[in-house]
C-alpha positions as CSV (number, residue, x, y, z in Angstrom):
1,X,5.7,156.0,300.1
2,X,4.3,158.6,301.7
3,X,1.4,156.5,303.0
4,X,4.2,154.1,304.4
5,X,5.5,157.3,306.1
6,X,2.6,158.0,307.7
7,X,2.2,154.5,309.0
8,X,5.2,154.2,310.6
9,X,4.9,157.8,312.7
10,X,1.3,156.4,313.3
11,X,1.2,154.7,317.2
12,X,-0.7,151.9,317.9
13,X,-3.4,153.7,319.5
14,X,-3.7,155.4,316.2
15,X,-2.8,158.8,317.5
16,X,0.0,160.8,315.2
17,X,3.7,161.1,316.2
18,X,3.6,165.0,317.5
19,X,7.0,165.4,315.5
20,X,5.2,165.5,312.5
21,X,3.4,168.9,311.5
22,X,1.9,167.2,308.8
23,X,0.3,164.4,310.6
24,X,-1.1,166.8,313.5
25,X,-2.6,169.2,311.1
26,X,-4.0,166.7,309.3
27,X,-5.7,164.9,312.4
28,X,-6.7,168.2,313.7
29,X,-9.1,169.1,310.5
30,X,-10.2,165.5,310.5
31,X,-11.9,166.2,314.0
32,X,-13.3,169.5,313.3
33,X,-14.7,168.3,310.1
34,X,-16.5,165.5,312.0
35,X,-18.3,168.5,314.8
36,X,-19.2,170.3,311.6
37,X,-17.2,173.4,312.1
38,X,-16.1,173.4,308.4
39,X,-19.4,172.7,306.9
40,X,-20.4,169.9,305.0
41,X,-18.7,166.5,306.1
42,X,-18.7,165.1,302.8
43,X,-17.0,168.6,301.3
44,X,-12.7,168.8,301.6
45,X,-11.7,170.4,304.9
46,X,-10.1,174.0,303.9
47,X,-7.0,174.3,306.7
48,X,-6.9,177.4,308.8
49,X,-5.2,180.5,308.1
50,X,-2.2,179.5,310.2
51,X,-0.8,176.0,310.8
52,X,-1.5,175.1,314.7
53,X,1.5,173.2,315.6
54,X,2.0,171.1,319.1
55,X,2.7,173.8,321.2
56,X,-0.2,176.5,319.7
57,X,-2.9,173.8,320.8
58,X,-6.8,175.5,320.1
59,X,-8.1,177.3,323.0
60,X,-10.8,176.1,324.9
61,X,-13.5,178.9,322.9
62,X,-12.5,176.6,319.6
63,X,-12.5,173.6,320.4
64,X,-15.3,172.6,323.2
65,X,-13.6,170.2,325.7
66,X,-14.8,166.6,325.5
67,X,-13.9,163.8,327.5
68,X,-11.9,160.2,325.6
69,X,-14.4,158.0,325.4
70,X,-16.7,160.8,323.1
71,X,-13.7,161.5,321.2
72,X,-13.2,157.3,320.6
73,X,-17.2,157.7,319.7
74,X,-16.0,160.3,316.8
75,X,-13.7,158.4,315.3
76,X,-10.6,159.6,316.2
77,X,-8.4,159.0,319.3
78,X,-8.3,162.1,322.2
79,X,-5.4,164.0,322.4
80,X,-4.0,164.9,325.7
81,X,-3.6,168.6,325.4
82,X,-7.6,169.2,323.9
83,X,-9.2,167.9,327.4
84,X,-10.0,170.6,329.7
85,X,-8.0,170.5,332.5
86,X,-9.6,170.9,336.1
87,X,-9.3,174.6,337.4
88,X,-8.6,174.1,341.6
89,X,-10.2,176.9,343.7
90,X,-7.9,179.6,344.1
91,X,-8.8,179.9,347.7
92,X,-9.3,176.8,349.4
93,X,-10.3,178.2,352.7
94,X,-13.2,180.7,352.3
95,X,-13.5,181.7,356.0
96,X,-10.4,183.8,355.4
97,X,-10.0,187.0,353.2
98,X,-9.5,186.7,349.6
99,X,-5.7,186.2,348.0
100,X,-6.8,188.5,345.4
101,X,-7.0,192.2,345.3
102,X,-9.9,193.8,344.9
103,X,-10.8,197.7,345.6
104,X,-12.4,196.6,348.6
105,X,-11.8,193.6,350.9
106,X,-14.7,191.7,351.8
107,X,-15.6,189.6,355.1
108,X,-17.0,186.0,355.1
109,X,-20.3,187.3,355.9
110,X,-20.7,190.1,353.3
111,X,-22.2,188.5,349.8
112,X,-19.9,187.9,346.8
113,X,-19.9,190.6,344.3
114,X,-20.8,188.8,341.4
115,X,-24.5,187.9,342.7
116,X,-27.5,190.2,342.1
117,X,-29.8,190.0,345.6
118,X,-33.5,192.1,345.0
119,X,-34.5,193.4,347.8
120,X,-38.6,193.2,348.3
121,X,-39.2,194.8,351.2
122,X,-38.1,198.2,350.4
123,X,-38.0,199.3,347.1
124,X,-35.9,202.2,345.7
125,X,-37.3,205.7,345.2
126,X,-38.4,206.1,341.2
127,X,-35.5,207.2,339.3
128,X,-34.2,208.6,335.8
129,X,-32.5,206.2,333.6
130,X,-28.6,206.8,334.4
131,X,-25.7,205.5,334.4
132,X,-26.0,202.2,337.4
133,X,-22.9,200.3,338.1
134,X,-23.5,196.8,337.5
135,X,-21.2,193.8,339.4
136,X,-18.6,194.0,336.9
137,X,-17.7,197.5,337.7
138,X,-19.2,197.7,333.9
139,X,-21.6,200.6,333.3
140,X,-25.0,199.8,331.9
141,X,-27.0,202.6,329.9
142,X,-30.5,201.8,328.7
143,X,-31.2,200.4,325.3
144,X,-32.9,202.2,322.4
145,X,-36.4,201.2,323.3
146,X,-36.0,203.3,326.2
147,X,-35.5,200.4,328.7
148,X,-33.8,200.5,332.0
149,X,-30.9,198.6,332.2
150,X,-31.3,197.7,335.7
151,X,-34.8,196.6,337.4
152,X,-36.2,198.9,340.1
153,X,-35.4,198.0,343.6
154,X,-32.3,196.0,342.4
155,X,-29.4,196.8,344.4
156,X,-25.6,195.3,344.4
157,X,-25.3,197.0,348.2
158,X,-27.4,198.7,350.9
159,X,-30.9,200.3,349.9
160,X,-30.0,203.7,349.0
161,X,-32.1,205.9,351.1
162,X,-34.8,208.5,350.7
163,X,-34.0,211.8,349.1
164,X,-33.6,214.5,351.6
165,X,-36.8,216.9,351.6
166,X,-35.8,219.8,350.4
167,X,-38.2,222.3,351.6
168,X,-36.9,225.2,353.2
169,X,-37.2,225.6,357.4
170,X,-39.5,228.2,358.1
171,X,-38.2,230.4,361.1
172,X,-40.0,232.3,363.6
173,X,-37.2,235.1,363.8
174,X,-33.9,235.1,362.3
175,X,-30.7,237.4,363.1
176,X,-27.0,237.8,361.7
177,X,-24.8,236.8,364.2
178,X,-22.5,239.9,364.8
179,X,-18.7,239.0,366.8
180,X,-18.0,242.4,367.2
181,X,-20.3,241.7,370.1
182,X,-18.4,239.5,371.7
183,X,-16.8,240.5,374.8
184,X,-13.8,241.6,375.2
185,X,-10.4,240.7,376.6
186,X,-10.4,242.8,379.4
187,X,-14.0,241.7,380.2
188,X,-12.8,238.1,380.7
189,X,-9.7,238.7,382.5
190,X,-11.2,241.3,385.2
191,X,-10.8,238.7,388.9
192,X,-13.4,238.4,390.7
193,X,-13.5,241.3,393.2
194,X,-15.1,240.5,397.0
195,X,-14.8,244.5,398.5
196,X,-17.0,246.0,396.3
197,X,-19.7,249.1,397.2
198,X,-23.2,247.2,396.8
199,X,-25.3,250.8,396.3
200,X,-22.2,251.3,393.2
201,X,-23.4,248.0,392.2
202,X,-27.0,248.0,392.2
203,X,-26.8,251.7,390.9
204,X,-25.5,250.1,387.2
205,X,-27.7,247.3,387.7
206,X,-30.9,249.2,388.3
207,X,-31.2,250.5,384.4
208,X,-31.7,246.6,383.0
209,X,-35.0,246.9,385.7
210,X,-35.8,250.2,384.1
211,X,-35.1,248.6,380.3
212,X,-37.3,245.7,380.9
213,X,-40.1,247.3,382.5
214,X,-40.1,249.8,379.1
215,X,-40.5,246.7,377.3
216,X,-42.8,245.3,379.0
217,X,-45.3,248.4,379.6
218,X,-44.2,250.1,376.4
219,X,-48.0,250.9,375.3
220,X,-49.2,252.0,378.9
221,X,-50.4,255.2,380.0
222,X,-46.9,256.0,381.7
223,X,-44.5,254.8,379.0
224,X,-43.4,258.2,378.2
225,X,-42.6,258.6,382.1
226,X,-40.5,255.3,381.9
227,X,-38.6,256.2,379.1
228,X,-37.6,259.4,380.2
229,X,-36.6,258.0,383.0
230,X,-34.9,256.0,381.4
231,X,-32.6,258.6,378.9
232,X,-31.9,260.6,382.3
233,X,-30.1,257.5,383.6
234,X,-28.1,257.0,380.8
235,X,-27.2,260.6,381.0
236,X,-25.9,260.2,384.7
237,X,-24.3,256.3,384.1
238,X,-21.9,258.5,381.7
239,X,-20.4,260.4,385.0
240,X,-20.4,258.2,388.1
241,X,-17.3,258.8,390.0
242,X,-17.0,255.6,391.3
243,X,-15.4,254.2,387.9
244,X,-13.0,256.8,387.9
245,X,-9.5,254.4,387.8
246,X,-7.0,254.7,390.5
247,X,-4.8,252.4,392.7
248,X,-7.4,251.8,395.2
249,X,-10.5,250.8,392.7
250,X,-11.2,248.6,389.5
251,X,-13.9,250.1,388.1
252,X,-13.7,247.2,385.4
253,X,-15.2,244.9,388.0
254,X,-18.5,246.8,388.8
255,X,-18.9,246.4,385.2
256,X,-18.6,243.3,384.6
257,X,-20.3,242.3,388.1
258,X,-23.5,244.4,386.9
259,X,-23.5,242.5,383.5
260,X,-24.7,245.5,381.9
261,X,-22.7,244.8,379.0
262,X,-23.9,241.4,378.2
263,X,-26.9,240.3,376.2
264,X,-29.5,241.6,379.0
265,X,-28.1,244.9,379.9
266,X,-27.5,247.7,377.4
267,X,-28.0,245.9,374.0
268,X,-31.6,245.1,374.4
269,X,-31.9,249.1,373.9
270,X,-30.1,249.6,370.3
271,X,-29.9,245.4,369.7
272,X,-32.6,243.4,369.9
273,X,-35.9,242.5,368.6
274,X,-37.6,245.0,371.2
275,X,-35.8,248.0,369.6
276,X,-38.7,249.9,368.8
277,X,-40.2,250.5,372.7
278,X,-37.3,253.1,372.8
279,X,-36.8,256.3,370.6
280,X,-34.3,256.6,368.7
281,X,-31.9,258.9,370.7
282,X,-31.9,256.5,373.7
283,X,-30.6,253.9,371.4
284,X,-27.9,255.8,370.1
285,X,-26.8,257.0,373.8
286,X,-27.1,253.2,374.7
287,X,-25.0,252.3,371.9
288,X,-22.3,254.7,372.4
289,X,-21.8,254.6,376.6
290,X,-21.7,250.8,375.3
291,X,-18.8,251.0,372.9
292,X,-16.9,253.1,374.9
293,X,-16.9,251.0,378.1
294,X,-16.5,247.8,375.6
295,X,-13.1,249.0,374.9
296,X,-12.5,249.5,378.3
297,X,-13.0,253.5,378.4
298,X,-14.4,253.8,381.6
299,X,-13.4,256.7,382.9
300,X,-16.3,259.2,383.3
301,X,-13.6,262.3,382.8
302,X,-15.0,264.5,380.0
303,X,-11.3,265.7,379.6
304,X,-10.0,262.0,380.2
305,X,-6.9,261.5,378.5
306,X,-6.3,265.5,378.3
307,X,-3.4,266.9,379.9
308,X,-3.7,270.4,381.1
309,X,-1.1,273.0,382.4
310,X,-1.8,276.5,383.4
311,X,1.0,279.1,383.9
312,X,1.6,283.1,383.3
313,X,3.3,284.1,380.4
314,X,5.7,287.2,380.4
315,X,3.7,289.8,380.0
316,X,1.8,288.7,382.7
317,X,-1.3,287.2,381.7
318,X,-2.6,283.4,382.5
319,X,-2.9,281.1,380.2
320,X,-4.5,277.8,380.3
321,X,-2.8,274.8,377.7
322,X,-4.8,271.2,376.7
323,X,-3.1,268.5,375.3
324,X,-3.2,264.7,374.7
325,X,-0.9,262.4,376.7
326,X,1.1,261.1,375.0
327,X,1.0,257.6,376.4
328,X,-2.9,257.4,376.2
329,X,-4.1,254.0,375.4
330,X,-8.0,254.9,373.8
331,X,-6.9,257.0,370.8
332,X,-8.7,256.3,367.7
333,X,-6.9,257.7,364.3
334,X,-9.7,259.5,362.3
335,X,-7.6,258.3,358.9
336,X,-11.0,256.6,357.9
337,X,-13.8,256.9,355.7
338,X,-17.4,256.7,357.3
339,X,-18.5,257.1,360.9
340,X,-15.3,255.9,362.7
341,X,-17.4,253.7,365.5
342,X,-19.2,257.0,366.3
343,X,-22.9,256.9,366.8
344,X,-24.8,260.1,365.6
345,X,-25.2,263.1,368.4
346,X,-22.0,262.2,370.0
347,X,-20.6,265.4,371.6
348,X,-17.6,266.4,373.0
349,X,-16.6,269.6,375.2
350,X,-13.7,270.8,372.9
351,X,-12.0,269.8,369.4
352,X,-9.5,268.2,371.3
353,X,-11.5,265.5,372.5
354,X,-12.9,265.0,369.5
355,X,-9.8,264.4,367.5
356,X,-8.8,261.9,370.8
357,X,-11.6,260.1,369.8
358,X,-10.9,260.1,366.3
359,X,-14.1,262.2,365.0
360,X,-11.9,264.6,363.5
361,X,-7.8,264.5,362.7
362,X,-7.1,268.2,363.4
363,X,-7.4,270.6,366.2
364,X,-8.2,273.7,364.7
365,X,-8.1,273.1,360.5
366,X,-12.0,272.6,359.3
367,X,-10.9,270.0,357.0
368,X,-9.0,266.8,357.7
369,X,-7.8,263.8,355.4
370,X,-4.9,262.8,353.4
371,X,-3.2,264.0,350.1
372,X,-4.3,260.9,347.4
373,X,-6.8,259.4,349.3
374,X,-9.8,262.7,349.9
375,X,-11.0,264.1,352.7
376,X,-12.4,261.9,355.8
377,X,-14.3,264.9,357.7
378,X,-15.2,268.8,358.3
379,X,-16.1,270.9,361.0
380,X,-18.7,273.7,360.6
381,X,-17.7,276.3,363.1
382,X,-17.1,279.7,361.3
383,X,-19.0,282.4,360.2
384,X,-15.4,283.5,357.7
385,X,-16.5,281.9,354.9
386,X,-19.6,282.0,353.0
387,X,-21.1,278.9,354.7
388,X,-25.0,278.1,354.7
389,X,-26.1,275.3,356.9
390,X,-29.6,274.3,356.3
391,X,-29.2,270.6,358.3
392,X,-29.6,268.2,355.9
393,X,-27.7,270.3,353.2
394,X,-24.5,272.7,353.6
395,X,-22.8,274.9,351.5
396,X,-19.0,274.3,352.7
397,X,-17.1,276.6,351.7
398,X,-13.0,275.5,351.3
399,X,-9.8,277.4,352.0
400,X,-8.7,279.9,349.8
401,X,-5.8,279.2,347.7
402,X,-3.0,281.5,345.9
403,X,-2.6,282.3,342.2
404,X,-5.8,280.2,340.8
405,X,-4.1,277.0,342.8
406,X,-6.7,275.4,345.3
407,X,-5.3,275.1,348.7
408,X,-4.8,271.4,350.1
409,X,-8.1,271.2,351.9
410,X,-9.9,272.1,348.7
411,X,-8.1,269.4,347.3
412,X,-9.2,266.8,349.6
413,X,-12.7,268.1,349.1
414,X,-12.3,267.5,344.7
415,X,-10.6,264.5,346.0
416,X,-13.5,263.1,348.0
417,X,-16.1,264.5,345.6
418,X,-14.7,262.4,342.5
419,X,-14.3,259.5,344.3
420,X,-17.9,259.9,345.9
421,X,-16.8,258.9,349.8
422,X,-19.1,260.0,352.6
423,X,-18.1,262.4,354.9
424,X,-18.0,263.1,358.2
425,X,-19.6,266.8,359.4
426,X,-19.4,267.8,362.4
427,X,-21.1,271.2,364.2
428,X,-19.3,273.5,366.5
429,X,-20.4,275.9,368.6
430,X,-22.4,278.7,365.9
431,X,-24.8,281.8,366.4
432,X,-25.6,282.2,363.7
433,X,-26.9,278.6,362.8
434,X,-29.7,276.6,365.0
435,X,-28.6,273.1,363.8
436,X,-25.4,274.2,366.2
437,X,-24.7,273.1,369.4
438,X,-25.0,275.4,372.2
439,X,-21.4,274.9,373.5
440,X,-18.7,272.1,372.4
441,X,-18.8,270.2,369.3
442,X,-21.5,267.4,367.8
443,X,-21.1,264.8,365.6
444,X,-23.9,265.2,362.9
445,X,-23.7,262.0,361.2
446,X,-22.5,261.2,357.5
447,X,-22.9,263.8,354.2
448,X,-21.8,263.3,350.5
449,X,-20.4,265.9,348.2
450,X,-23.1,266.1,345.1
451,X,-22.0,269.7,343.7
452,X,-19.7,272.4,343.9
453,X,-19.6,276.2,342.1
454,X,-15.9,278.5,342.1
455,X,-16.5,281.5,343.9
456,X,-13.4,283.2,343.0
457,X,-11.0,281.8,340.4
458,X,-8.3,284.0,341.4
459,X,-8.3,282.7,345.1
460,X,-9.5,279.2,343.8
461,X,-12.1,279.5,346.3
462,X,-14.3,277.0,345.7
463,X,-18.1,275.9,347.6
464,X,-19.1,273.0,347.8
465,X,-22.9,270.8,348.6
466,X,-23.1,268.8,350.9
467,X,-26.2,266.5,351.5
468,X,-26.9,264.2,354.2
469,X,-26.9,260.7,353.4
470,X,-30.8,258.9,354.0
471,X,-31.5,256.4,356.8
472,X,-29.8,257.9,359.4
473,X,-31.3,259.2,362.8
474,X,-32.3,263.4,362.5
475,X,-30.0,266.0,363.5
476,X,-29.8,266.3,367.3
477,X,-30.3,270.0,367.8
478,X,-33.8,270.4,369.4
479,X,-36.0,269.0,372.0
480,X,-35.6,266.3,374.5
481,X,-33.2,264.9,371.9
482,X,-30.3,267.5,371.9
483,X,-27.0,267.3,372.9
484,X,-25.4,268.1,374.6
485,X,-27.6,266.7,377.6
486,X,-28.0,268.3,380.8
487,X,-25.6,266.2,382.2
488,X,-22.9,267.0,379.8
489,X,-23.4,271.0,380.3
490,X,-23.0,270.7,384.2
491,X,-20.1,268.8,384.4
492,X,-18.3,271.2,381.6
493,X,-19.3,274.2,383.7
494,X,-17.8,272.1,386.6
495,X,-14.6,272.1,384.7
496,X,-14.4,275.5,383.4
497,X,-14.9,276.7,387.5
498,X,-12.4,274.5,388.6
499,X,-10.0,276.2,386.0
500,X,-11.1,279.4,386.6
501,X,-10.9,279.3,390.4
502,X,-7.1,278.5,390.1
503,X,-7.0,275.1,391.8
């Protein structure tokens, strides 16, 4: 009966009704024992593990597509649904940009990314096996045997170039770039200025002649001639009266016009690679008349910026009072550790111009700095205390204190001796020591506190040692080299007369 069954839900082509499971599965093992994907024709088909109905037709790995009339050959009728159907090109037109989405579009002209070109005519650089990308996007390591997983001078893009060498440039002469040498804002802004005095002019101008011919000739017969003639006329640049400021001149533009603060004027004395053709205390004069007219301190006053009134006081006598204005644009603070901007030698007439150009913060107190921080500078001056100056290293005594407590200058000195800051020491005027100046106040370059003994623990006087830091330029006290200049003493004996004489 169930043969009659099966005849009746048979077609005439012989192909199974698809309502009937039975009949399907049935037919299905029938073919696949004919290919031999169950073994041995002559053995009983064993069904798979799930029953493959009408709509779960085998995919196209399982059953290899044939066309009818091999199916007829077989034995058994094709069925529709195991031909392969006929995939149509996704993009019918390839002159236009692909309808899919890659990472990347391509042009027409590019190649397709699935094709491997080789390129023979240059071939890349040996590598290390690594990690290549292959067309895929698939990452290919090498095998076990060592092999390279891609062939050399196979490429899915441009040849990669060379390495870069990597073998360092040799240089001639090398220097840091320093912007602090860049100039200023006032330097760029000054107009240009048509009424000008061409001897002025040509008298700033004439010490880049006198620099280069020092270069030039600096092992001749007269190159000690040409550098003193040289350290004269920096003496006298610091005093021409023609750059004192006032309504009718602007001294700013004989500076600028002279351009002896650029590159080719002053700086090829203390900043350049022809240095050593001058001693050392021309470059440090160099370098400070350069700072100071680089912030636009021009004035060749030694009391610029001072304000000073003379009256009589009651009881009849004259007295003579200096002060800073109060306005005064150049004032430096001296709340700072090392040399402030000041260039070793630097000399000034008084304290007061000293503490205007922020060497040291008081006007009469040896020691200056702030309660916390240490001390930022001292002043060697009296003969009070038990003081021993031997240049390079000074006994400094501090203030005496009350009831065993150290008096706030010694404190700044503990201060700056734990911490181990430099100092700043500065030399007033000094009989009884020769590293003094003769009149004024120096600036003596930068010391560090290494020691220190109690004198008196009642007064909580304490003294302390002092030794000057290496590398710096020697103490200007002696020879050509000592300061103040010349220059400096006339025009301060200039000033004291015109006091004196009641003008």
């Amino acid at each position: 009966m169930d043969s009659q069954l099966s005849s009746e839900r048979t077609t005439e082509q012989g192909c199974p009704d698809p309502k009937s499971k039975a009949d399907i599965r049935e037919y299905i093992q029938r073919i696949f024992t004919a290919k031999g994907v169950y073994g041995d024709v002559n053995k009983s088909p064993e069904p798979p593990a799930e029953p493959i109905t009408a709509v779960e037709a085998p995919s196209e790995v399982e059953v290899e597509a044939r066309n009818p009339q091999e199916e007829q050959l077989n034995g058994a009728p094709a069925l529709p649904w195991l031909i392969k159907p006929e995939i149509k090109n996704p993009n019918p037109n390839p002159l236009k940009y692909s309808n899919l989405k890659p990472k990347k579009r391509k042009r027409p002209d590019e190649p397709p990314r699935n094709v491997i070109f080789v390129d023979t005519t240059v071939a890349d650089p040996p590598r290390s096996p690594k990690k290549l990308r292959s067309p895929d996007n698939a990452i290919n390591t090498a095998d076990s045997a060592g092999e390279q997983a891609e062939t050399p001078g196979s490429t899915f893009g441009p040849a990669r170039k060379p390495p870069k060498s990597k073998v360092k440039a040799l240089y001639q002469s090398q220097t840091k770039v320093d912007y602090t040498r860049m100039a200023p804002e006032w330097y760029n802004d000054v107009p240009n200025i048509k009424k000008i005095s061409r001897r002025d002019l040509e008298s700033i101008r004439e010490v880049k002649d006198m620099v280069t011919l020092c270069i030039k000739h600096k092992n001749d017969t007269n190159a000690a001639k040409r550098t003193a003639d040289l350290r004269t006329k920096l003496h006298e640049m610091e005093f021409y009266k023609f750059l004192t400021p006032n309504d009718q001149k602007f001294p700013q533009g004989y500076i600028k016009k002279s351009k002896v603060l650029d590159e080719g004027g002053l700086r090829r004395i203390f900043d350049s690679p022809d240095t050593d053709a001058f001693p050392y205390d021309i470059r440090a004069d160099a370098e400070a008349l350069w700072l100071r007219w680089m912030n636009e301190d021009i004035d060749p006053n030694l009391l610029r910026g001072i304000e000073t009134t003379k009256g009589v006081l009651s009881s009849g006598k004259k007295r003579t009072q200096h002060k800073l204005e109060q306005n005064y644009q150049h004032k430096k603070s001296a709340n700072t550790f090392g040399d402030n901007g000041l260039v070793n030698g630097q000399w000034w007439p008084s304290r007061l111009c000293a503490f205007r150009d922020g060497a040291h913060g008081e006007q009469e107190a040896g020691i200056h700095g702030q309660g916390g921080v240490g001390a930022y500078a001292v002043a060697v001056s009296s003969t009070e205390y038990d003081d021993i100056d031997n240049g390079d290293v000074i006994e400094y005594c501090g203030t005496s204190g009350d009831n065993g407590t150290p008096s706030k200058g010694t404190q700044l000195l503990q201060e700056t001796y734990r911490k181990g800051q430099p100092l700043r020491v500065l030399r007033a005027q000094n009989k009884n020591s020769k590293y003094a100046p003769s009149e004024g106040i120096r600036y003596d370059g930068l010391y560090k506190i290494t020691d220190y003994e109690i004198r008196d623990a009642k007064e909580a006087k304490i003294r302390f040692t002092l030794k000057r830091i290496e590398g710096q330029d020697p103490i200007r006290y002696h020879g050509v080299e000592k300061r103040p200049t010349p220059q400096e003493s006339t025009e301060r004996v200039k000033i004291r007369a015109f006091l004196d004489g009641g003008s």
